[in-house]
C-alpha positions as a Markdown table, in Angstrom:
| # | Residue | x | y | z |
|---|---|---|---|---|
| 1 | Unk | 29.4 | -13.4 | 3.0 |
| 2 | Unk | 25.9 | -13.1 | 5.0 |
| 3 | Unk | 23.0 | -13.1 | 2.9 |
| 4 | Unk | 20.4 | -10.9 | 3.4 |
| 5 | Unk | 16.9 | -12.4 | 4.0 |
| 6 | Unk | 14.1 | -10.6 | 2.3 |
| 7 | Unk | 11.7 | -12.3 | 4.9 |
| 8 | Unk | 13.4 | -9.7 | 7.3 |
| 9 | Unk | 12.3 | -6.7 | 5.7 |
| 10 | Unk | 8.8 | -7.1 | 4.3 |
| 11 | Unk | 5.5 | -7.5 | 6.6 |
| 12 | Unk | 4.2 | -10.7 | 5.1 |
| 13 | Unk | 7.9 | -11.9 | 6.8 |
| 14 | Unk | 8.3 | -14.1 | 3.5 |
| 15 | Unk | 11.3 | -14.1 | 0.8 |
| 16 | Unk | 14.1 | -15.9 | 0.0 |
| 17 | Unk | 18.3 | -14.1 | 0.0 |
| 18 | Unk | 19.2 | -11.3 | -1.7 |
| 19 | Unk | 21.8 | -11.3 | -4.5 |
| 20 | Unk | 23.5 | -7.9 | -2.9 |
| 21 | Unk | 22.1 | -6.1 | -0.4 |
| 22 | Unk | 22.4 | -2.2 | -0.3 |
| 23 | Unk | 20.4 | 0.0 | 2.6 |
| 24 | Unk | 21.0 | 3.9 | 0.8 |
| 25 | Unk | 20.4 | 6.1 | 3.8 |
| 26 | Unk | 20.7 | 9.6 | 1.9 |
| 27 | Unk | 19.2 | 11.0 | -1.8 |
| 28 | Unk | 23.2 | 10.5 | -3.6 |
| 29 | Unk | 23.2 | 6.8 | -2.1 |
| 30 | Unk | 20.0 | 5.9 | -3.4 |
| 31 | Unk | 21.0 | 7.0 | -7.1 |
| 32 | Unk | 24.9 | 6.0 | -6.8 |
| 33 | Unk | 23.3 | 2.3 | -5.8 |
| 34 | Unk | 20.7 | 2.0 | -8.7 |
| 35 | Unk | 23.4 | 3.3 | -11.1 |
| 36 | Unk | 25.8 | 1.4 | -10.1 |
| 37 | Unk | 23.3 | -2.2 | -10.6 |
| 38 | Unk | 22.2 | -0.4 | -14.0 |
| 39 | Unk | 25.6 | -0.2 | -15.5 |
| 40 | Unk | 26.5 | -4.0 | -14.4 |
| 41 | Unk | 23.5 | -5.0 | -15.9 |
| 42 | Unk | 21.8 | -6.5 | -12.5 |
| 43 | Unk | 18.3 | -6.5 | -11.7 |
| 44 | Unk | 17.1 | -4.3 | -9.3 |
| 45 | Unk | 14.6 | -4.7 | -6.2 |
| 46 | Unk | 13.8 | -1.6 | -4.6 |
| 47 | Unk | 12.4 | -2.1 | -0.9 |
| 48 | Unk | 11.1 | 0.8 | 1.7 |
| 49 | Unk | 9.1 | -0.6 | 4.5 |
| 50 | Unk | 8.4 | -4.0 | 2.7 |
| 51 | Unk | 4.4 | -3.8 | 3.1 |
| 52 | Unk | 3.8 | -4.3 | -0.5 |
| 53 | Unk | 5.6 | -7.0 | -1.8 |
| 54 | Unk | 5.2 | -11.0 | -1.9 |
| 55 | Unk | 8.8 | -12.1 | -2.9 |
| 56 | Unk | 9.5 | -15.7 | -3.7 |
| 57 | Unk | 10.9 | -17.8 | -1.3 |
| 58 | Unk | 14.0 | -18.3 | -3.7 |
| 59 | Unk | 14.8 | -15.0 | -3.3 |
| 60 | Unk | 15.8 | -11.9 | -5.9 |
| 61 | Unk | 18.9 | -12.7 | -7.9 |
| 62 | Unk | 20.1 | -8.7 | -8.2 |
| 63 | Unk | 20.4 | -6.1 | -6.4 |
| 64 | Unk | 18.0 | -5.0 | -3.9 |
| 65 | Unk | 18.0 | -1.3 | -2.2 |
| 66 | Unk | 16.6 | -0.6 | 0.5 |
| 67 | Unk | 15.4 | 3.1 | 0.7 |
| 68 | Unk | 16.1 | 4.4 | 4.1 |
| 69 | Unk | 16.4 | 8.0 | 3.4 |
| 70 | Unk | 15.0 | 10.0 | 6.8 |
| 71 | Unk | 13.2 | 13.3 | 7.3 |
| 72 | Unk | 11.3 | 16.0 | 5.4 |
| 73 | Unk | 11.6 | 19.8 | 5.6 |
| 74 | Unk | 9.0 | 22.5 | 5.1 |
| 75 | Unk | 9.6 | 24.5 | 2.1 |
| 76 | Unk | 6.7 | 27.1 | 3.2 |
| 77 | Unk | 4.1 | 27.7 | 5.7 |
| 78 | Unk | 1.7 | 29.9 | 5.8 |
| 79 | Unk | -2.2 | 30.3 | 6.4 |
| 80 | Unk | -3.6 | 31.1 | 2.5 |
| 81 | Unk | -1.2 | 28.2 | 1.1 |
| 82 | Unk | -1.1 | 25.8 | 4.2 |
| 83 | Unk | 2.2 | 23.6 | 4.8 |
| 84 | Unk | 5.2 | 22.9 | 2.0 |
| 85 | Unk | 6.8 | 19.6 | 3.3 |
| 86 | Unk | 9.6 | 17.8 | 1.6 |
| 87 | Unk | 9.7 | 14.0 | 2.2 |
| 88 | Unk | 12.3 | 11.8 | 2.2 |
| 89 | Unk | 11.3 | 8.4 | 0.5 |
| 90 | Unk | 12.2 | 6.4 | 3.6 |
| 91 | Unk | 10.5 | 8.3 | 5.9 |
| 92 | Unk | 7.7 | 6.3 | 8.1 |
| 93 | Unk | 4.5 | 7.0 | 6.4 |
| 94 | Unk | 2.6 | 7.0 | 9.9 |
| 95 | Unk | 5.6 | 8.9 | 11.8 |
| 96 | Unk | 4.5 | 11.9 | 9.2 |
| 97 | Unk | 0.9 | 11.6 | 9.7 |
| 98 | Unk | 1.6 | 11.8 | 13.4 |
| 99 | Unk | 3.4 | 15.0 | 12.8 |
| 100 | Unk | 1.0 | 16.3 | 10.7 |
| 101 | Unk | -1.5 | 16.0 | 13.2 |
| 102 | Unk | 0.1 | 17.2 | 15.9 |
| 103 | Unk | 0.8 | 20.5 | 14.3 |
| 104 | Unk | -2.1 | 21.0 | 12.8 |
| 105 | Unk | -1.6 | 20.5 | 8.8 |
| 106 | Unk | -4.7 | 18.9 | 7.7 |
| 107 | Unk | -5.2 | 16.2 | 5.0 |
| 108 | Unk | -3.5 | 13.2 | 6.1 |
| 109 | Unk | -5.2 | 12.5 | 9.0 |
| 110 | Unk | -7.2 | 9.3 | 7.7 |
| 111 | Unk | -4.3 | 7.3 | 6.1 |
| 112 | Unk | -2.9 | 7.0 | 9.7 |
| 113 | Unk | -1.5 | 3.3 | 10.1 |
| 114 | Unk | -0.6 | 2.4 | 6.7 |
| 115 | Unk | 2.3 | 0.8 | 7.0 |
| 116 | Unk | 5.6 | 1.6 | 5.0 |
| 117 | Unk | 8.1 | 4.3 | 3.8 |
| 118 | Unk | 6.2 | 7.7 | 2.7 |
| 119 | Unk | 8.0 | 7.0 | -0.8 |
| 120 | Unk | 5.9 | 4.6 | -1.5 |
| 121 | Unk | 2.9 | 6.4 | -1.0 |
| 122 | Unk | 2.9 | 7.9 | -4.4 |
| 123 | Unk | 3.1 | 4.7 | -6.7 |
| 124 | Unk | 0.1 | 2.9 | -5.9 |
| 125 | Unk | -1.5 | 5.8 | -5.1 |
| 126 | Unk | -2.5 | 4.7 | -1.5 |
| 127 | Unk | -5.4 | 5.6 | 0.3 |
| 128 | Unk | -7.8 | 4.2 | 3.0 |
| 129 | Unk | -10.9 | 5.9 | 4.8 |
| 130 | Unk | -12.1 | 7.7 | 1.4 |
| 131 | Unk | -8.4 | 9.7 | 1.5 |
| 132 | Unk | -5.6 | 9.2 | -0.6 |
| 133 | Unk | -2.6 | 10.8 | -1.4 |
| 134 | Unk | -3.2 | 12.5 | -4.7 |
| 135 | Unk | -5.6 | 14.7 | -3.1 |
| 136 | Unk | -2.5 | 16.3 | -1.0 |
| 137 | Unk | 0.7 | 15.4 | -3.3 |
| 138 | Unk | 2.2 | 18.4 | -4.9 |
| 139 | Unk | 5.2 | 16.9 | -7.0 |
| 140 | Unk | 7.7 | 13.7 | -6.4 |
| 141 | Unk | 11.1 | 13.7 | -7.4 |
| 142 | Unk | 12.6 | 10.9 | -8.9 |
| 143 | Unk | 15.7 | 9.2 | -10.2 |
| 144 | Unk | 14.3 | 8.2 | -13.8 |
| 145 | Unk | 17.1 | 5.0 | -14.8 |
| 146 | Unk | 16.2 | 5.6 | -18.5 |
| 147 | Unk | 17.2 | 8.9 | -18.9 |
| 148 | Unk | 19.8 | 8.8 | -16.0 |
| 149 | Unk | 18.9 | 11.4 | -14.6 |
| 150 | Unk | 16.6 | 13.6 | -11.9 |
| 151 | Unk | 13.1 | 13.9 | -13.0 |
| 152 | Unk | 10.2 | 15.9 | -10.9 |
| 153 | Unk | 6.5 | 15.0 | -11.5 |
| 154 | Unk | 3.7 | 17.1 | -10.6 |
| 155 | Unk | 0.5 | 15.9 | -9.3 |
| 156 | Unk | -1.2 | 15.8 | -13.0 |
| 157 | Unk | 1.6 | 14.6 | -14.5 |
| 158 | Unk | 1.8 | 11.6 | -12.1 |
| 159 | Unk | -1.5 | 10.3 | -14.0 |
| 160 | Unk | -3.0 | 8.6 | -10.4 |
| 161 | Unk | -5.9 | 6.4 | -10.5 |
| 162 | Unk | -7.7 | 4.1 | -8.3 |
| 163 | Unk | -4.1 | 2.1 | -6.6 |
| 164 | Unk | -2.0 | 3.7 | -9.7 |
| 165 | Unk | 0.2 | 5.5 | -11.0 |
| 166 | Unk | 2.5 | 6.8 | -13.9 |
| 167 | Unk | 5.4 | 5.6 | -11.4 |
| 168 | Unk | 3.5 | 1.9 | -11.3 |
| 169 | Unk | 2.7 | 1.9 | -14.4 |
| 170 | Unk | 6.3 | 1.9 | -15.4 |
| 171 | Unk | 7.4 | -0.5 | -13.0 |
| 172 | Unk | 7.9 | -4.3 | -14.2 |
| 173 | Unk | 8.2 | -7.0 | -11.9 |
| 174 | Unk | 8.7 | -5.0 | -8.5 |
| 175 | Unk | 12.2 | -2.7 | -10.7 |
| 176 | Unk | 10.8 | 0.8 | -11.3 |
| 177 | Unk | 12.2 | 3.2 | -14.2 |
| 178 | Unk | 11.5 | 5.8 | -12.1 |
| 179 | Unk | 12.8 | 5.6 | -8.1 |
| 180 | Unk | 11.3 | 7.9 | -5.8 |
| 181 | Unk | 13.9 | 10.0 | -4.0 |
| 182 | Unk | 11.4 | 12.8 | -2.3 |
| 183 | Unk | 7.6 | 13.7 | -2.4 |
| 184 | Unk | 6.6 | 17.1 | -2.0 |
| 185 | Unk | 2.7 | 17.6 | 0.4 |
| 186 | Unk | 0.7 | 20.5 | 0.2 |
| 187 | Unk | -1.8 | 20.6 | 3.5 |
| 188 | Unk | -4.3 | 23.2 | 4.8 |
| 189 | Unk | -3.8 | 24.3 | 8.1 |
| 190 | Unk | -6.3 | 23.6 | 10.7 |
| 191 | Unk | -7.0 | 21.2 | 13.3 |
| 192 | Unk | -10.0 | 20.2 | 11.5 |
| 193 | Unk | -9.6 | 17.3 | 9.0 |
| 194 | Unk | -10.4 | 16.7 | 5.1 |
| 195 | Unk | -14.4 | 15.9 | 4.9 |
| 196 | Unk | -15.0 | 12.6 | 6.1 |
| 197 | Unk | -15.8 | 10.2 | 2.8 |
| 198 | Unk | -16.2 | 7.2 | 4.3 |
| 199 | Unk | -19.2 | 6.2 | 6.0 |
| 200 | Unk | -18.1 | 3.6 | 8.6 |
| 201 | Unk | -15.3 | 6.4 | 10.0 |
| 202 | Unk | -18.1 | 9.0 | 9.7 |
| 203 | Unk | -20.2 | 6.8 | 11.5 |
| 204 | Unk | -17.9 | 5.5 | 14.5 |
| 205 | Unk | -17.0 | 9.5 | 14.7 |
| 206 | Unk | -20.1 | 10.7 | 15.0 |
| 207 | Unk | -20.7 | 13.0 | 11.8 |
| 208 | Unk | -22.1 | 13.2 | 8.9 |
| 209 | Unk | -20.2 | 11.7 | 6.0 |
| 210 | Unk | -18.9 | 15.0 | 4.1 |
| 211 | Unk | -18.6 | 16.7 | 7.6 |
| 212 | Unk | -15.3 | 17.5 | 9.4 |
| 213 | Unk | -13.9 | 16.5 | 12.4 |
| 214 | Unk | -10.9 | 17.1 | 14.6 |
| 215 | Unk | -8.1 | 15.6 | 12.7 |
| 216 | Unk | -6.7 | 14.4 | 16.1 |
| 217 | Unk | -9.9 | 12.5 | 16.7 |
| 218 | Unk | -10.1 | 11.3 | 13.0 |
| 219 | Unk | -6.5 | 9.7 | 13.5 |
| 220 | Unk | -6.9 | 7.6 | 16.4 |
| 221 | Unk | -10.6 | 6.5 | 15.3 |
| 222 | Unk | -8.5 | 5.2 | 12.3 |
| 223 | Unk | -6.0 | 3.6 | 13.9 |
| 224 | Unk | -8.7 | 1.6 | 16.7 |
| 225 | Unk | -10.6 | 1.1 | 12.9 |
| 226 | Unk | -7.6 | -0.7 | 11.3 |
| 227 | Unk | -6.0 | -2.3 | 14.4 |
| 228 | Unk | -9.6 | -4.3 | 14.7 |
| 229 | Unk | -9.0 | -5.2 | 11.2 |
| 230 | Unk | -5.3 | -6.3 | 11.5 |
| 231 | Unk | -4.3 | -3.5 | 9.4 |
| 232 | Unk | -1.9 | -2.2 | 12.1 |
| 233 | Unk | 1.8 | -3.8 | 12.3 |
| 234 | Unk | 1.9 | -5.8 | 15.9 |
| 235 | Unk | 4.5 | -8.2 | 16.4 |
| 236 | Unk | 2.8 | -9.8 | 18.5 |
| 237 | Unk | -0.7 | -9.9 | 16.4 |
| 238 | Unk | 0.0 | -12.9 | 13.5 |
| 239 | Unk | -3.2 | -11.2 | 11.7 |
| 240 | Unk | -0.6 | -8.3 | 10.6 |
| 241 | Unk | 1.9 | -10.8 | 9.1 |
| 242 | Unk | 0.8 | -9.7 | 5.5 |
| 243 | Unk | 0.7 | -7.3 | 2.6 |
| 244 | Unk | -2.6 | -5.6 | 4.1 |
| 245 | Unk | -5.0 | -5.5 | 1.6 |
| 246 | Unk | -3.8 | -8.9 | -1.3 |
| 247 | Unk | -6.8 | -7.8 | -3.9 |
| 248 | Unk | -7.7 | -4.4 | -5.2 |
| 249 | Unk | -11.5 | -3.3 | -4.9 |
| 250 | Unk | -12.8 | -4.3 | -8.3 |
| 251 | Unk | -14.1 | -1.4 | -10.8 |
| 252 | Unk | -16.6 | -3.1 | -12.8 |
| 253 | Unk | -19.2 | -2.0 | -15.6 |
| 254 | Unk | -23.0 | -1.1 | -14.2 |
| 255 | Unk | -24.5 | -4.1 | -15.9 |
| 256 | Unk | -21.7 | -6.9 | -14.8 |
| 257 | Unk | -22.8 | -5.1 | -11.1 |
| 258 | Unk | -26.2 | -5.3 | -11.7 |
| 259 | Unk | -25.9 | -9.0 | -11.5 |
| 260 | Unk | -25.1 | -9.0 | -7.8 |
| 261 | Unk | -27.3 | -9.5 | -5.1 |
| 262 | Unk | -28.7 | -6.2 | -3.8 |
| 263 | Unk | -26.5 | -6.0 | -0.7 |
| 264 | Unk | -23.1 | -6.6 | -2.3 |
| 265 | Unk | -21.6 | -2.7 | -1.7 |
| 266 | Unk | -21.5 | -0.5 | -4.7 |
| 267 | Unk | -19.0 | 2.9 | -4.9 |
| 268 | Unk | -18.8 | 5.7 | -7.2 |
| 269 | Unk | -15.9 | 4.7 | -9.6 |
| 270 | Unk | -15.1 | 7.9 | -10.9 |
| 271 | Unk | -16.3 | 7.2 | -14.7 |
| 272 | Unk | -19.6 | 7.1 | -16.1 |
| 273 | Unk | -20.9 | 3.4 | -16.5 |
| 274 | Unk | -18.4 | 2.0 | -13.9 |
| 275 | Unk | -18.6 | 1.1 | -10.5 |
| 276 | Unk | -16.1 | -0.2 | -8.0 |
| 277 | Unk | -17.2 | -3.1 | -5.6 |
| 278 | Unk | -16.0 | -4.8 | -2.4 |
| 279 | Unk | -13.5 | -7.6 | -2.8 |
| 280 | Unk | -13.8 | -8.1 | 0.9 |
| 281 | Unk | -18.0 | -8.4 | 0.6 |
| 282 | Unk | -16.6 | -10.7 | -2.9 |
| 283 | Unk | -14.5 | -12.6 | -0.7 |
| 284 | Unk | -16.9 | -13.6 | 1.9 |
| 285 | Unk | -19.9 | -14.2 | 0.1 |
| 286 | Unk | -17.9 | -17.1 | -2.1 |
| 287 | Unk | -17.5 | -18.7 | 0.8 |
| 288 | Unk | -13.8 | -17.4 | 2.3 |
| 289 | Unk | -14.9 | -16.3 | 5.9 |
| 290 | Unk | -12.3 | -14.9 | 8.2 |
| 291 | Unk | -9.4 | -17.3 | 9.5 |
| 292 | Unk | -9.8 | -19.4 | 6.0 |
| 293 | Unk | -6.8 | -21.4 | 5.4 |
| 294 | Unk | -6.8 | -22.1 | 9.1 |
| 295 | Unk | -7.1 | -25.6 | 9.0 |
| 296 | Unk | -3.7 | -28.1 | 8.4 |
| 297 | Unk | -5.6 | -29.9 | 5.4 |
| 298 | Unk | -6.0 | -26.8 | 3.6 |
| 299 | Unk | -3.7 | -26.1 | 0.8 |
| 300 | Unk | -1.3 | -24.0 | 2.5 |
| 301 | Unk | -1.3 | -26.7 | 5.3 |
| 302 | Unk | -2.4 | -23.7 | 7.8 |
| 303 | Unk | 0.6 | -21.6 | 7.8 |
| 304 | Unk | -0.7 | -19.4 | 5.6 |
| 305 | Unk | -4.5 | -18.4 | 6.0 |
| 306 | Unk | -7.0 | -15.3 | 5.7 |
| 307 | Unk | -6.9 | -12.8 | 8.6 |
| 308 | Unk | -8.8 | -14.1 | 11.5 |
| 309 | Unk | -9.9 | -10.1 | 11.4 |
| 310 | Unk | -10.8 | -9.5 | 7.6 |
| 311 | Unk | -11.0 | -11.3 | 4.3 |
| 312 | Unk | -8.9 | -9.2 | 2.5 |
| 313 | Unk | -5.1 | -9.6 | 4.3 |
| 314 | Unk | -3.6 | -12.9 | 3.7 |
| 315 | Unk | -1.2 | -13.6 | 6.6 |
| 316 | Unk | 1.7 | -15.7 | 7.3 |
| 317 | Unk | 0.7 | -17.5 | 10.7 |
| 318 | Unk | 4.2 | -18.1 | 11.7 |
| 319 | Unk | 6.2 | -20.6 | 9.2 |
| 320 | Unk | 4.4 | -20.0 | 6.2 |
| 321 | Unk | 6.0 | -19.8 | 2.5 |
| 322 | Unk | 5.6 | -17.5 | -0.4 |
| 323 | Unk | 4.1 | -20.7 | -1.9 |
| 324 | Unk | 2.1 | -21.1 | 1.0 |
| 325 | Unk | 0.5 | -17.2 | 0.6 |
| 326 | Unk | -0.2 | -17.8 | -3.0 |
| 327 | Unk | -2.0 | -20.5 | -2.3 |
| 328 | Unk | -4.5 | -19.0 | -0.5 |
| 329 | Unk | -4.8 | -16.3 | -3.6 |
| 330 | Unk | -5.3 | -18.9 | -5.8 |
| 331 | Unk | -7.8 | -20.6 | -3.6 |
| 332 | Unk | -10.0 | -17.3 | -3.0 |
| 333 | Unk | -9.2 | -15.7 | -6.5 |
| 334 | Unk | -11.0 | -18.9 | -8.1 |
| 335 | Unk | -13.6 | -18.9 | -5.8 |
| 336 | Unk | -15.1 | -15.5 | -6.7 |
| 337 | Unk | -14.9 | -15.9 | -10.6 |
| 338 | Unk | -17.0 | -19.3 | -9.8 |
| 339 | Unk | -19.2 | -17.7 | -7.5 |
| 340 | Unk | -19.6 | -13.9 | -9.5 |
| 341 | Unk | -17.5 | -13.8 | -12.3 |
| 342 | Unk | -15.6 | -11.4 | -11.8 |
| 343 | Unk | -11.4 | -11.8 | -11.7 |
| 344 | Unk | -10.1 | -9.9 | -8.3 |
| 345 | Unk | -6.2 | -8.9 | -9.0 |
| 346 | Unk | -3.4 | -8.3 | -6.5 |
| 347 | Unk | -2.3 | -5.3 | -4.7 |
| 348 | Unk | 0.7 | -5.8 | -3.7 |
| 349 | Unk | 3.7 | -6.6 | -6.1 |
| 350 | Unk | 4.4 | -10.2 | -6.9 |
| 351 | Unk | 8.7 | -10.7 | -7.0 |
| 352 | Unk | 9.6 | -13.5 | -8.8 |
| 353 | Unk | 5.8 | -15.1 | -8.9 |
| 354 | Unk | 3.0 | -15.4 | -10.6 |
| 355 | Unk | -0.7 | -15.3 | -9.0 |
């Protein structure tokens, strides 16, 4: 029997065999597969575009499913409520931003380019630009293993945070309780976009940061923003061979930030007394510039190295290891607790390793 390669379906293009392999392509495959591990007693991996995940290069034992569900339909439409739409979990994220755009449901428009399935979207709660997806979720439906059964979340119950969720916080090592079958959007109508948050994209747009623009215009400025960053999947572009963004933007206390230099970047964190910071700014100041790693008598011997475009994606340069990737994490992750103090943690979910 063929083994199936996890290097094949995730971005970083790292990852050992599979145990069993299963692509579900409809809402009853998807829960007939996990069942089915669940009642054998296997451990499950559950994969939709593979843009999160760092698996080991010895591969997942059990049984990983690969979400390829496809489509969405709009449940209502109308100009007081806006746009309805049901998602499919293995829907392209970007292919329903495009959409959305195009016909003129507002929102979206800023988290074009994120690579991966739209089921994802909801479980680290992903954003980018100042947007992020609880500000347009409505509810997510959701095979809950524990219960065996369907379970629907609404947007409060879903309990999002800063990259988080209810559905992460109940996943352990990359095998969710709860596996996302459809997420349900609510989105204004208009060809004008959410109010710009984020001050570089407000800047390369030409508005003030709060102002609107055309959502058209706000989506490709996105996409030139991240493809400059390497933040936009390119085969041919060895800068996009990663998870995107490894660390999360630390949320510190005031006082641990008032120990930083003046021009290390400082955001609103959402709570009184806490603030979050820039782990690229972190990154760069400890001394990890762009292209780190670079060099064969580094640790990951150059096949593994920070993006020649931005400190935050670690990318596989072409033969590099899960070993390799890590050791570029461990490298920069030490850096900045020497340098600041402060302890950076992964984004992206770590199968079958430890950071």
């Amino acid at each position: 029997m063929t083994q199936t390669l996890l290097s094949q379906l995730t971005t970083a293009a790292v990852g050992g065999p599979a145990g069993k392999y299963i692509e579900a392509k409809t809402e009853a495959e998807i829960i007939d597969a996990v069942r089915t591990a669940d009642a054998a007693g296997e451990q499950v991996l559950i994969i939709g575009g593979g843009s999160n995940l760092l698996i080991s290069d010895d591969g997942f034992p059990g049984t990983v499913v690969r979400i390829a569900s496809q489509g969405f339909t709009v449940n209502a439409e109308d100009s007081c409520g806006g746009v309805a739409v049901v998602v499919q979990a293995g829907h392209n994220w970007d292919a329903l931003v495009e959409h959305a755009v195009l016909h003129a449901w507002s929102g979206i428009e800023a988290l074009a380019g994120i690579p991966g399935a739209t089921g994802a979207t909801p479980v680290q709660n992903v954003g980018a630009y100042g947007s992020d997806v609880s500000q347009t979720i409505a509810a997510v439906r959701t095979w809950d293993r524990t219960r065996n059964a369907v379970q629907t979340f609404t947007n409060s119950e879903l309990k999002f945070g800063y990259r988080d969720s209810i559905l992460k916080q109940t996943t352990v090592d990359g095998s969710p309780r709860y596996v996302v079958l459809t997420v349900e959007f609510q989105l204004p109508l208009g060809r004008m976009s959410a109010p710009i948050r984020y001050a570089e994209l407000a800047r390369s747009l030409g508005v003030e940061a709060g102002k609107r623009a055309y959502s058209n215009d706000v989506r490709r400025e996105v996409l030139r923003l991240r493809a400059s960053k390497g933040m936009v999947l390119d085969p041919a572009d060895r800068d996009t061979y990663s998870t995107g963004s490894f660390f999360t933007n630390p949320i510190v206390p005031v006082d641990v930030a008032a120990t930083l230099p003046e021009s290390a970047p400082q955001y609103p964190a959402g709570e009184d007394g806490l603030v979050k910071l820039s782990a690229a700014w972190l990154i760069d100041q400890a001394g990890f510039g762009k292209g780190y790693g670079l060099d064969e008598g580094s640790a990951s011997g150059g096949r593994a190295a920070l993006s020649t475009k931005h400190t935050l994606a670690i990318t596989n340069r072409g033969s590099a290891s899960a070993t390799d990737m890590l050791a570029i994490a461990r490298e920069v992750r030490a850096g900045v607790v020497e340098r600041f103090g402060i302890e950076l943690h992964p984004e992206p979910l770590l199968i079958g390793l430890t950071l």
